[in-house]
VEXDREN-2710 file (C-alpha; in Angstrom, 1 decimal):
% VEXDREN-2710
k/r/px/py/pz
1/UNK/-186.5/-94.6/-24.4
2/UNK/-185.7/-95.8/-27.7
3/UNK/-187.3/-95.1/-31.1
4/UNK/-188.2/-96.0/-34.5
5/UNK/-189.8/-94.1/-38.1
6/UNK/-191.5/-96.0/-40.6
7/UNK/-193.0/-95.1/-43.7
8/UNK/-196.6/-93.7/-43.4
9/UNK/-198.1/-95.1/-46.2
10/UNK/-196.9/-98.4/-44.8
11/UNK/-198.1/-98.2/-40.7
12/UNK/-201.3/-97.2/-41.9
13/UNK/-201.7/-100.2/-44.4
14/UNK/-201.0/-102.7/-41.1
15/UNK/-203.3/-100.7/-38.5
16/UNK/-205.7/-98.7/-40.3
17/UNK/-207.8/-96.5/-38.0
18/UNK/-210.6/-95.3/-39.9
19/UNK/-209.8/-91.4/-40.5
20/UNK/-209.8/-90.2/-43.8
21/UNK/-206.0/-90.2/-44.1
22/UNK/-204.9/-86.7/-46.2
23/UNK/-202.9/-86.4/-49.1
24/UNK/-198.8/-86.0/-47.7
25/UNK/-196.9/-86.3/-51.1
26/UNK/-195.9/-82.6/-51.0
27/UNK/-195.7/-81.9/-47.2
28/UNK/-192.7/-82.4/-45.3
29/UNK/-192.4/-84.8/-42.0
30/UNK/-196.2/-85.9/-42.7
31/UNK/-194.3/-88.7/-44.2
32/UNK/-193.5/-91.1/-41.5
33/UNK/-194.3/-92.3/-37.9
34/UNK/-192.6/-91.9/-35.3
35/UNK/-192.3/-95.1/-33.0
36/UNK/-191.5/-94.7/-29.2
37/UNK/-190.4/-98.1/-27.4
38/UNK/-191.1/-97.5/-24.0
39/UNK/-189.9/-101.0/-22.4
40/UNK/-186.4/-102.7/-24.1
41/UNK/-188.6/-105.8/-24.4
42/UNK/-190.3/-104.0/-26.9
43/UNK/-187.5/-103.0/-29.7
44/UNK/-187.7/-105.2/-32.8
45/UNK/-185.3/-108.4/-33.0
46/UNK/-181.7/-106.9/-35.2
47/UNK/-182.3/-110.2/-37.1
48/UNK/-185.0/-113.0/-36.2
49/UNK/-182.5/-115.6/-36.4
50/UNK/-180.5/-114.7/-33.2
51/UNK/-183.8/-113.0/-31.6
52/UNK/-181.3/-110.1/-30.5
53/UNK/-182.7/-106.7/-29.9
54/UNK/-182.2/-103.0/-32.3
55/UNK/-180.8/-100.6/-30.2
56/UNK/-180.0/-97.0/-31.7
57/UNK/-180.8/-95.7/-35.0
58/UNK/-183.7/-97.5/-36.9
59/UNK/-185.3/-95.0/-39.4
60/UNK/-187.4/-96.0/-42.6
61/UNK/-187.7/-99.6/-41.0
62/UNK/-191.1/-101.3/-42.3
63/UNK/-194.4/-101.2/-40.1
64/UNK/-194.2/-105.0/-39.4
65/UNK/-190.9/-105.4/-38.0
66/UNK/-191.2/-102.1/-35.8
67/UNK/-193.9/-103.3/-34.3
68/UNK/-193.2/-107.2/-33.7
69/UNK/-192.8/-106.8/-30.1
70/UNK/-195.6/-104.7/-29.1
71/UNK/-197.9/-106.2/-27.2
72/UNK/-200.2/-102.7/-27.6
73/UNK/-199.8/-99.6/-29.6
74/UNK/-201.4/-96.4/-28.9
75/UNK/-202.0/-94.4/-32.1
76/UNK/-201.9/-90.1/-31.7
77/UNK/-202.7/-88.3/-34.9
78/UNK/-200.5/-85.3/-35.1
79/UNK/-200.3/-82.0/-37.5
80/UNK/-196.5/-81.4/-37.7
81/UNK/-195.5/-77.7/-37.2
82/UNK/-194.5/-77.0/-40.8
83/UNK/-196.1/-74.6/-43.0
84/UNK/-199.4/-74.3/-40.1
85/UNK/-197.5/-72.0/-38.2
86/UNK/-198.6/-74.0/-35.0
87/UNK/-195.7/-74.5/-32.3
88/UNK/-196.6/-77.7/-30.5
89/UNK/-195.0/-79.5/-28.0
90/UNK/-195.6/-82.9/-26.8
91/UNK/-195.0/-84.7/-23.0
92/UNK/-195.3/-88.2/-22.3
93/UNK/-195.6/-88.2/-18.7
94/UNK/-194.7/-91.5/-16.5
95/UNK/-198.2/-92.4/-14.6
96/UNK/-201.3/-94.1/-14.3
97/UNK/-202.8/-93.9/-18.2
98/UNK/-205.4/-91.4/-19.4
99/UNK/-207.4/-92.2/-22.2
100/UNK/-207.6/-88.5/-23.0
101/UNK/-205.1/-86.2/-24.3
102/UNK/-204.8/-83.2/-22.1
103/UNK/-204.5/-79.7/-24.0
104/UNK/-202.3/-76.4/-22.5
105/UNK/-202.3/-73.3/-24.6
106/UNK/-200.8/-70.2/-23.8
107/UNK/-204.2/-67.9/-23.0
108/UNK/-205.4/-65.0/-21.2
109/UNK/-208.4/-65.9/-18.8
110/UNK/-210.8/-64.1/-21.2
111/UNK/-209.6/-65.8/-24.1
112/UNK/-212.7/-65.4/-26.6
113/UNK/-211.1/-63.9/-29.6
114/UNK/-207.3/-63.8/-28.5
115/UNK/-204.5/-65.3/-29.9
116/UNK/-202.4/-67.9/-28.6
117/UNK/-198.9/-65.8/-27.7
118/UNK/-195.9/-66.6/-25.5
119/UNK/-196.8/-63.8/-23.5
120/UNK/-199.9/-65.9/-21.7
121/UNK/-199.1/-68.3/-19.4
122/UNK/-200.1/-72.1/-20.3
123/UNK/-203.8/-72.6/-19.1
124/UNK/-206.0/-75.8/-19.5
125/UNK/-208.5/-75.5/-22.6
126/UNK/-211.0/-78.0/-24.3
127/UNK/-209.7/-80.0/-27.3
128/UNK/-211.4/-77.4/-29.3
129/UNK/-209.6/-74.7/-28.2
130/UNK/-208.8/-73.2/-31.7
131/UNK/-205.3/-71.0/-31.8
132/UNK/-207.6/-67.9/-32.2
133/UNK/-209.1/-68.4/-28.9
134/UNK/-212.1/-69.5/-30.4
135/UNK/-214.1/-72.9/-28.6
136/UNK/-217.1/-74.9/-29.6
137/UNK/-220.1/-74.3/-27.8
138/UNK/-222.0/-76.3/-25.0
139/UNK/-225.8/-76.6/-24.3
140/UNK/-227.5/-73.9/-21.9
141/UNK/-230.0/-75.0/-19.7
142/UNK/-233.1/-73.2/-20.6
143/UNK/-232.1/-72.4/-24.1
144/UNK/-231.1/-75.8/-25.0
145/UNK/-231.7/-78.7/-22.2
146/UNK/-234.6/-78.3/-21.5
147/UNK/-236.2/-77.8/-24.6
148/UNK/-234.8/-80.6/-25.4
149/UNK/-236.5/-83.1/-22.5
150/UNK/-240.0/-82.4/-24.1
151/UNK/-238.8/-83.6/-27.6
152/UNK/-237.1/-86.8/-25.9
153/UNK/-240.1/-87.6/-23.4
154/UNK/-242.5/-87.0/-26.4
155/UNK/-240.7/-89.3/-28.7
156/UNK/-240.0/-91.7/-26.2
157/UNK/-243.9/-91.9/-25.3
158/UNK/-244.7/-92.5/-28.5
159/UNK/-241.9/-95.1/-29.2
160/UNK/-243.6/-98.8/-28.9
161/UNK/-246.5/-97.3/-31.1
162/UNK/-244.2/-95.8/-33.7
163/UNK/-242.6/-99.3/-34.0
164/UNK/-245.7/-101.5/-34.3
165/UNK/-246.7/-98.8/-37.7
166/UNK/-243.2/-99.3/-38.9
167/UNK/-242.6/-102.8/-38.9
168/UNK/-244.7/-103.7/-41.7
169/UNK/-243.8/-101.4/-43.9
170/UNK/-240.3/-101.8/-43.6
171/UNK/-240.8/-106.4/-43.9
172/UNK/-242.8/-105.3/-47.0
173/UNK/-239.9/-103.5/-48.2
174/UNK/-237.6/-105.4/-47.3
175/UNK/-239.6/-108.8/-49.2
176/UNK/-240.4/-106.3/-52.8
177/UNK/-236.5/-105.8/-53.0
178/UNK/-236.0/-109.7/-52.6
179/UNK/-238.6/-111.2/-54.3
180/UNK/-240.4/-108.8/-56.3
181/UNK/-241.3/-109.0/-60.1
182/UNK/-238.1/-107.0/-61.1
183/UNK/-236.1/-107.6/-58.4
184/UNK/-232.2/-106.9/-59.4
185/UNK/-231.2/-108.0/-55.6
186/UNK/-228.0/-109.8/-55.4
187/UNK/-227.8/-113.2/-53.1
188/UNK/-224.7/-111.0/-51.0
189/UNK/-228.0/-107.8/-50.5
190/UNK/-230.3/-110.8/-50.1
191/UNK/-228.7/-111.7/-46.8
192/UNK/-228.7/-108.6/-45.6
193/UNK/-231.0/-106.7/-43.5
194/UNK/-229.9/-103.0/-44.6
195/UNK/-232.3/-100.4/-45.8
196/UNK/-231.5/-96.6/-47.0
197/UNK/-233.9/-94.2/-44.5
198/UNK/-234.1/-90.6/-45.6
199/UNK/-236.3/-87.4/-44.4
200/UNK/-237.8/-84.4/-46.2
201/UNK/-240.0/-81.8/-45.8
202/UNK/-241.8/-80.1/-48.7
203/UNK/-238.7/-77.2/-49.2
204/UNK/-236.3/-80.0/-50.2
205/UNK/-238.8/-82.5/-51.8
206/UNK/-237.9/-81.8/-55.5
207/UNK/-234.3/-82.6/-54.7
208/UNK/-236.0/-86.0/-53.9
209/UNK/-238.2/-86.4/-56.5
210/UNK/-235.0/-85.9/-58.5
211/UNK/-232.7/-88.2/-56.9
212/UNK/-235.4/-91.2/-57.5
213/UNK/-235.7/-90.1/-61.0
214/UNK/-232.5/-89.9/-62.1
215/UNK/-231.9/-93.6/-60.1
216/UNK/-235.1/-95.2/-62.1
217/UNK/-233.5/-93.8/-65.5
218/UNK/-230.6/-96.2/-64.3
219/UNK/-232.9/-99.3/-63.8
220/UNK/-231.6/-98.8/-60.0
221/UNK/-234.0/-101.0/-57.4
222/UNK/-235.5/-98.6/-55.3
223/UNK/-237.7/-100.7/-53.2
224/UNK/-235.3/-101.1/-50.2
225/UNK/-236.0/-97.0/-49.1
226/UNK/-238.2/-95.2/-46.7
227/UNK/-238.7/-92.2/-46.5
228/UNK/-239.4/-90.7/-43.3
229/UNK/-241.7/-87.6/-44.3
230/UNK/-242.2/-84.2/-42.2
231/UNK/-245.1/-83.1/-44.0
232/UNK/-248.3/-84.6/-45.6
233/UNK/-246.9/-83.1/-49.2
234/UNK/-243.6/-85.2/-49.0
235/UNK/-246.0/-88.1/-47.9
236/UNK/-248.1/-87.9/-51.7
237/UNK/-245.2/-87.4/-53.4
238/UNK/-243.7/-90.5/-51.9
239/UNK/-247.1/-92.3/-52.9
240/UNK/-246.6/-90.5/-56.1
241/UNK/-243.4/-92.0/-57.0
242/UNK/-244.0/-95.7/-55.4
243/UNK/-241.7/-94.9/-52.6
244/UNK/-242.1/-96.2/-49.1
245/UNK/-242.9/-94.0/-46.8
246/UNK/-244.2/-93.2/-42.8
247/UNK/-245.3/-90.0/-41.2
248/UNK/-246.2/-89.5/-38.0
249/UNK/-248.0/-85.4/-37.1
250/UNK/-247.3/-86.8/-33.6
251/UNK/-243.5/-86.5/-33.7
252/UNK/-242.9/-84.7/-37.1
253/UNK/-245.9/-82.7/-37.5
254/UNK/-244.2/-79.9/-36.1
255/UNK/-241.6/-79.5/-38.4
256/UNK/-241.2/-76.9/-40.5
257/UNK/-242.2/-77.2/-44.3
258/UNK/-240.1/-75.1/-46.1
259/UNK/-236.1/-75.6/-46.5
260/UNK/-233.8/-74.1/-44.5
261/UNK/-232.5/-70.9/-45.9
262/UNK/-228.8/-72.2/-45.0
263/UNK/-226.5/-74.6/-43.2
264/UNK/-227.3/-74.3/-39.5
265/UNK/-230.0/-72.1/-39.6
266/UNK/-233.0/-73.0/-37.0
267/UNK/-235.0/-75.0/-39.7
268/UNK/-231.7/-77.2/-39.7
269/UNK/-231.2/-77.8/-36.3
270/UNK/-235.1/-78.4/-36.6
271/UNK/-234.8/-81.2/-39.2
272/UNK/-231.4/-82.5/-37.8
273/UNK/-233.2/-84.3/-34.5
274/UNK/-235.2/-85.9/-37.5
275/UNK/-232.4/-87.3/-39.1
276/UNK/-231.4/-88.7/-35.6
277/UNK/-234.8/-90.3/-35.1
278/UNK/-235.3/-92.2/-38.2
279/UNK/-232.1/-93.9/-37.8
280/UNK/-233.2/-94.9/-34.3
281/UNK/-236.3/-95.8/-35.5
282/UNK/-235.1/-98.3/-38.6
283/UNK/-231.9/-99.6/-36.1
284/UNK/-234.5/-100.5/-33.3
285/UNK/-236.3/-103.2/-35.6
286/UNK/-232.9/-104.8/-36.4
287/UNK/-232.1/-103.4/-39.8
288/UNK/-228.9/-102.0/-40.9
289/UNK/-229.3/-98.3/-41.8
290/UNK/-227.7/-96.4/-45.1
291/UNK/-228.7/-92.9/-44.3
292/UNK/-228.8/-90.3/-47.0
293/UNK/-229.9/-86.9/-47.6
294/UNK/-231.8/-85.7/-50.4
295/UNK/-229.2/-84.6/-52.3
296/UNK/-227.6/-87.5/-53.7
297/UNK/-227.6/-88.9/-56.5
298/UNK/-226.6/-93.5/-57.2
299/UNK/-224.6/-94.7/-60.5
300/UNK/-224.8/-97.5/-58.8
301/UNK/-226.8/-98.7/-55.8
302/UNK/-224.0/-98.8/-52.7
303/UNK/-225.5/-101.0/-50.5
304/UNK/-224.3/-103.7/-53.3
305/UNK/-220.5/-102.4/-51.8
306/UNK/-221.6/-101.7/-48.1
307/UNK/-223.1/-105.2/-47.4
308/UNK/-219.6/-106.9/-49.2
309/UNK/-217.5/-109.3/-46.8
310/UNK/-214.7/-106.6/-47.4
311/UNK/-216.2/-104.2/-45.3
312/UNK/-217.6/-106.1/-42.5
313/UNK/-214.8/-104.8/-40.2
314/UNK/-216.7/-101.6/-39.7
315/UNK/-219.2/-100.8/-37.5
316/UNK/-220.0/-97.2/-39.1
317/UNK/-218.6/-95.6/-42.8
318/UNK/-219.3/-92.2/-43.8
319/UNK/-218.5/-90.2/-46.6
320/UNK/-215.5/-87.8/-46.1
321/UNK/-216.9/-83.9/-45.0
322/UNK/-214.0/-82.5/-46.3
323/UNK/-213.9/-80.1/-43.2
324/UNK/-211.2/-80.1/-41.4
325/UNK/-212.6/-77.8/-38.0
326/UNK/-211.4/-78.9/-35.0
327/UNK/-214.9/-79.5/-34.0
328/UNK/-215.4/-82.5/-36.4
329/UNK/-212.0/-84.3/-35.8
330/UNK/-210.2/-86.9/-36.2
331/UNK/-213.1/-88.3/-38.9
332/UNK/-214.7/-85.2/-40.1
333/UNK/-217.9/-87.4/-41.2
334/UNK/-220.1/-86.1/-43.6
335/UNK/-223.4/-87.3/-41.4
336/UNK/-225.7/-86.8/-45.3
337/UNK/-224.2/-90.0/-46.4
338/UNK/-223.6/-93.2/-44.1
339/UNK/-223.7/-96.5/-43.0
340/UNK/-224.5/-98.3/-39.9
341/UNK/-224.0/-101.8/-39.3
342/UNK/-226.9/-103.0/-36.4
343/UNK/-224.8/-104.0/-33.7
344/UNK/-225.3/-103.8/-29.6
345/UNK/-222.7/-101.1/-29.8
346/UNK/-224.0/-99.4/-32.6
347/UNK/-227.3/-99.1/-30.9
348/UNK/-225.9/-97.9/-27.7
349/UNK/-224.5/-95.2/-29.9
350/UNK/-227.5/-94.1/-31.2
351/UNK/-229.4/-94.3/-28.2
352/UNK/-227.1/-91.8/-26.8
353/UNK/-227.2/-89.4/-29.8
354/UNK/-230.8/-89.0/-29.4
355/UNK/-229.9/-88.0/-25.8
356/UNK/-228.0/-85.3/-26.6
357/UNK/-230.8/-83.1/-28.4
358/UNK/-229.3/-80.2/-26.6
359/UNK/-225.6/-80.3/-28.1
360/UNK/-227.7/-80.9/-31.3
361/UNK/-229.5/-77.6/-30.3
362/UNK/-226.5/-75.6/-29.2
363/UNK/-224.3/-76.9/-32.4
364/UNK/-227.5/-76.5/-34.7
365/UNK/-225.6/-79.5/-36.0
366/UNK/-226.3/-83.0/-35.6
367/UNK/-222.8/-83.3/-37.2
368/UNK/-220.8/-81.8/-34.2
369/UNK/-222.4/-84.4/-31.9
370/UNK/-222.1/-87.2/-33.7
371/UNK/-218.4/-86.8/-34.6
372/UNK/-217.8/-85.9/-31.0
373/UNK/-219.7/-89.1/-29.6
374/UNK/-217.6/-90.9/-32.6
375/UNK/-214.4/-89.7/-31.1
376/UNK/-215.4/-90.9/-27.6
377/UNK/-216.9/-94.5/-28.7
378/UNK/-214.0/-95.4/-30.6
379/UNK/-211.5/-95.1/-27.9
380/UNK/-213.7/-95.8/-25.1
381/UNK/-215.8/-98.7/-26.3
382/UNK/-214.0/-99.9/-29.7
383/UNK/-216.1/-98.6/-32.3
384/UNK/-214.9/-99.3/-35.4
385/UNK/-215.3/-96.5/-38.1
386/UNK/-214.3/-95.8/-41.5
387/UNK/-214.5/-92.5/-43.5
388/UNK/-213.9/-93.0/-47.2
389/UNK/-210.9/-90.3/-48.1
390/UNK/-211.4/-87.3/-49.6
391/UNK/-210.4/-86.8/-53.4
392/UNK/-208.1/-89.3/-55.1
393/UNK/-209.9/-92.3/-56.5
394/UNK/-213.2/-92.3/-53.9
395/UNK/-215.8/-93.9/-54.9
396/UNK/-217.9/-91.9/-52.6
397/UNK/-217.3/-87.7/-53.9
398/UNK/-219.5/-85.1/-53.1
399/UNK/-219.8/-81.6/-52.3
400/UNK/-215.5/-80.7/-51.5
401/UNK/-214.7/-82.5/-54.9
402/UNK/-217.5/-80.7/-56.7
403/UNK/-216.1/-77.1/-55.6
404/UNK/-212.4/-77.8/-54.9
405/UNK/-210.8/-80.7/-57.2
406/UNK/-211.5/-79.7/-60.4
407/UNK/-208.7/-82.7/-61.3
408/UNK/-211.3/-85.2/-59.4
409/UNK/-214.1/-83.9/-61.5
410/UNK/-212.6/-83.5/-65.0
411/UNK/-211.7/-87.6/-64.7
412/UNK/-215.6/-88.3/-63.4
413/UNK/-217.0/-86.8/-66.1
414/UNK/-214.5/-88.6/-68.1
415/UNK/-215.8/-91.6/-66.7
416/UNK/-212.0/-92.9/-65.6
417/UNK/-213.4/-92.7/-62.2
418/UNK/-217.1/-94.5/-61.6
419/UNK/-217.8/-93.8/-58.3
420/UNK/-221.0/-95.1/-56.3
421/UNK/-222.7/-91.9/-55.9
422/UNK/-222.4/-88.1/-55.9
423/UNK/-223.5/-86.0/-52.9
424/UNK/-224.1/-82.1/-53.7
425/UNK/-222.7/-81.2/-50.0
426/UNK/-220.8/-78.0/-49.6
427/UNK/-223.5/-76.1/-51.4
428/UNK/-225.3/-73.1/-49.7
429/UNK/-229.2/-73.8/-50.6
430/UNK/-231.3/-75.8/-52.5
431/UNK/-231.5/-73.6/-55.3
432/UNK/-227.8/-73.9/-56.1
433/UNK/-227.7/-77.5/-55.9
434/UNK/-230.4/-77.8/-58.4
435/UNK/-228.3/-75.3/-60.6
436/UNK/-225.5/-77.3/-60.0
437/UNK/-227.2/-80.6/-60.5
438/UNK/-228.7/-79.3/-64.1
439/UNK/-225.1/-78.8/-66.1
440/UNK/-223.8/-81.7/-64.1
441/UNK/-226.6/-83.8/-66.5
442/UNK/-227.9/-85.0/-62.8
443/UNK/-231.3/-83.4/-63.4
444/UNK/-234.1/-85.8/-64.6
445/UNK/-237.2/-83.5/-63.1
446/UNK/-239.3/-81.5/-65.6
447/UNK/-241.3/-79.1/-63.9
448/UNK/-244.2/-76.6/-63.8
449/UNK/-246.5/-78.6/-66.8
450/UNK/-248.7/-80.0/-64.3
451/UNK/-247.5/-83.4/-64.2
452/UNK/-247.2/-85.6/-60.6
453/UNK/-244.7/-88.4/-59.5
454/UNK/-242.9/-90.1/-62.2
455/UNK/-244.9/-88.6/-64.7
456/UNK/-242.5/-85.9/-64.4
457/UNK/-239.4/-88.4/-65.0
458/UNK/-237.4/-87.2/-68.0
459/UNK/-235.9/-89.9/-69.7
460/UNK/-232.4/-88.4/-70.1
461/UNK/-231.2/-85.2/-68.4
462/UNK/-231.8/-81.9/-68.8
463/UNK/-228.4/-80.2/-69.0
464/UNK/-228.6/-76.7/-68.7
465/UNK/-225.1/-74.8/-68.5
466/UNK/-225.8/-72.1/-65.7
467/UNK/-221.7/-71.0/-64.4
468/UNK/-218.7/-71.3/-66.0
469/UNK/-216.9/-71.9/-63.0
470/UNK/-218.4/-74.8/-61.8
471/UNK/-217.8/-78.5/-63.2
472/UNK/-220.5/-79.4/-66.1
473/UNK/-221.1/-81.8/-68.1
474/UNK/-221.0/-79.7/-71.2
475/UNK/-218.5/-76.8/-71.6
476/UNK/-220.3/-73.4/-70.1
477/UNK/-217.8/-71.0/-71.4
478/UNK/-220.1/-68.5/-72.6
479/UNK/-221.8/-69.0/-68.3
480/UNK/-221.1/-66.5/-65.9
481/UNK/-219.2/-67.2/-63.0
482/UNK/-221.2/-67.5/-59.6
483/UNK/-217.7/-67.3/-57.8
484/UNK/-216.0/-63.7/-57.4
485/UNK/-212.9/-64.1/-60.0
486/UNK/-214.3/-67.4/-61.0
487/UNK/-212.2/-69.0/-64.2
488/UNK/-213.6/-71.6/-66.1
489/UNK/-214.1/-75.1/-65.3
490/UNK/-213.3/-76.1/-69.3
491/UNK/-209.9/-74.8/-70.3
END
């Protein structure tokens, strides 16, 4: 067996694979690939002239040549040992190929809560085995499967009906954003058969109310959303603010009202199997789908960059988590802000998502089955996806940005980054965003005077400096910080 490094920046320019790719300039061996030849036939030409093969030492070669005489290469992201503490080994074993990678750690039997140690001989765990013995859970029968048949059988039954309300109202939003009296629509959107689905219930409905204020103090077209209410409050509100909408007590009357208290809380998991079914919904009358939750807020409107020739190699982008648990890898999606192009493969992915209401259940996560049906669709079925990097220039920053890059920050609100949209992820509750939102200048909601729909539009923001700790618009020295220890934002 022969072999080959080449510059990382450079193999993942030539095969790009769709993870969020992480920042290596500081850390040791993260900066190459290593290339295994396992047939002669395989080694790169010494010179292309004389077509004769590079035997022995061929470090820092470029991507290209390396790989001229491949006829397939098999990609395996790996965390090198340094600085993690982690001591990995890897075998290549000579046989029949698995599609899989097959995990050994050294455990006890009763591994919950034990560390990996010599001492333990190797056993076969999950991929999620964590070092600390720790696993991601799996449904339970009564807790979580079967609960989970009534939901399905219910929505099912109610599928063709569902379909017949919704097809009007999405063709008439579809024709305002084309051809109506203030339509902005470019001839590349015009096209196009993409609409932005989001859901709410009445806990997280002034985060909405906020998001379409602050876009229509933008002049941002707005006619190309529905809103998939849970509750007849989000429904006037919608009506309220000329936003379409459809609600349906049948299938999410039984949702709760208020917001959930925190991430993964039963409220979530509640409202997670909504987010599943409204992308169904939308995908199964041939539209293209940019979900989005609530909190989000568009400088510009993206679907003018997601329907662009440029990114028509992906089936699915997301915006980047910025989590790196084992249970979201190798994409780490961040499952509030994405886009799905309507393909027979894409729809067979969804239809199996809304299948697996129990992992959903068990998870209290729609997140940890998605990414885990992501993992399995790319390698089994080709599914191409994209996940927009984390930090750096993205044009697609939310909630990890907001609380750990301060650099990131300071040059948004210097405006030498103009990035699509801003997604208050990473944030415990509602009320926090909100606070966060204000000194950010994001807030365009006046409240408590009485006033309905976009009579409660501000036309500029309301900045309100809340903690010094957090990134603002404004410097909020004089703020307290909502972090323990928290330094200020503004030096």
């Amino acid at each position: 067996m022969d072999y080959a490094t080449v510059p990382r920046d450079d193999f993942n320019e030539l095969l790009e694979i769709g993870v969020p790719m992480d920042d290596v300039s500081d850390k040791d061996g993260m900066k190459e690939v290593l290339v295994l030849y396992t047939d002669e036939r395989t080694l790169p030409f010494r010179k292309k002239q004389d077509k004769k093969k590079n035997f022995g030492s061929k470090e820092g070669i470029d991507a290209q040549t390396a790989l001229e005489n491949c006829h397939t290469v098999r990609v395996i992201l790996q965390e090198p040992a340094k600085g993690n503490g982690k001591r990995q080994c890897i075998a290549i074993v000579s046989q029949w190929e698995s599609w899989h990678i097959h995990k050994f750690m050294r455990m006890p039997k009763k591994y919950d809560g034990v560390q990996v140690d010599v001492k333990y001989p190797l056993r076969y765990v999950s991929r999620s085995m964590q070092d600390s013995g720790k696993d991601n859970k799996f449904p339970e029968l009564h807790k979580d499967t079967i609960p989970s048949y009534a939901g399905l059988i219910e929505y099912l039954t109610n599928l063709d009906r569902i379909l017949n309300e919704l097809k009007p109202i999405l063709s008439d939003a579809l024709k305002q954003s084309n051809h109506g009296d203030t339509s902005t629509t470019s001839n590349v959107m015009k096209k196009s058969k993409s609409m932005v689905v989001m859901v709410c219930n009445k806990g997280q409905a002034h985060l909405f109310h906020n998001f379409v204020c602050n876009a229509r103090s933008k002049g941002l077209d707005l006619s190309r959303i529905i809103m998939f209410a849970t509750d007849k409050y989000t429904v006037q509100l919608c009506h309220d603010l000329n936003i379409h909408v459809y609600y349906d007590e049948t299938i999410f009357g039984a949702m709760p009202e208020i917001a959930a208290r925190r991430y993964g809380d039963k409220i979530f998991s509640q409202m997670m199997m909504a987010k599943v079914y409204c992308v169904h919904l939308v995908m199964s009358l041939g539209y293209d789908v940019l979900f989005q939750d609530v909190d989000v807020i568009w400088n510009q409107n993206p679907l003018e960059y997601l329907t662009t020739k440029e990114s028509k190699e992906w089936d699915m982008m997301f915006q980047d988590d910025g989590s790196r648990q084992a249970r979201y890898n190798p994409y780490s999606p961040n499952t509030g802000f994405y886009f799905v192009r309507n393909t027979p493969l894409t729809m067979y992915f969804f239809g199996s998502l809304l299948r697996m209401g129990d992992l959903i259940s068990a998870t209290k996560s729609h997140q940890a089955a998605l990414s885990a049906l992501l993992a399995e669709f790319a390698g089994w079925k080709g599914l191409r996806v994209k996940v927009w990097h984390k930090g750096g220039d993205t044009l697609f920053p939310g909630g990890f940005e907001y609380h750990q890059s301060k650099d990131y920050m300071r040059k948004m609100i210097a405006d030498e980054i103009q990035p699509y949209i801003f997604h208050m992820s990473w944030t415990a509750n509602k009320d926090n965003k909100k606070l966060f939102f204000e000194q950010m200048g994001y807030w365009y909601t006046q409240e408590g005077n009485g006033c309905n729909g976009i009579d409660c539009c501000l036309p500029q923001a309301n900045i309100t400096c809340h903690y010094k700790d957090k990134p603002s618009k404004i410097p909020c020295k004089n703020s307290p910080p909502i972090d323990r220890n928290g330094k200020s934002f503004w030096k």
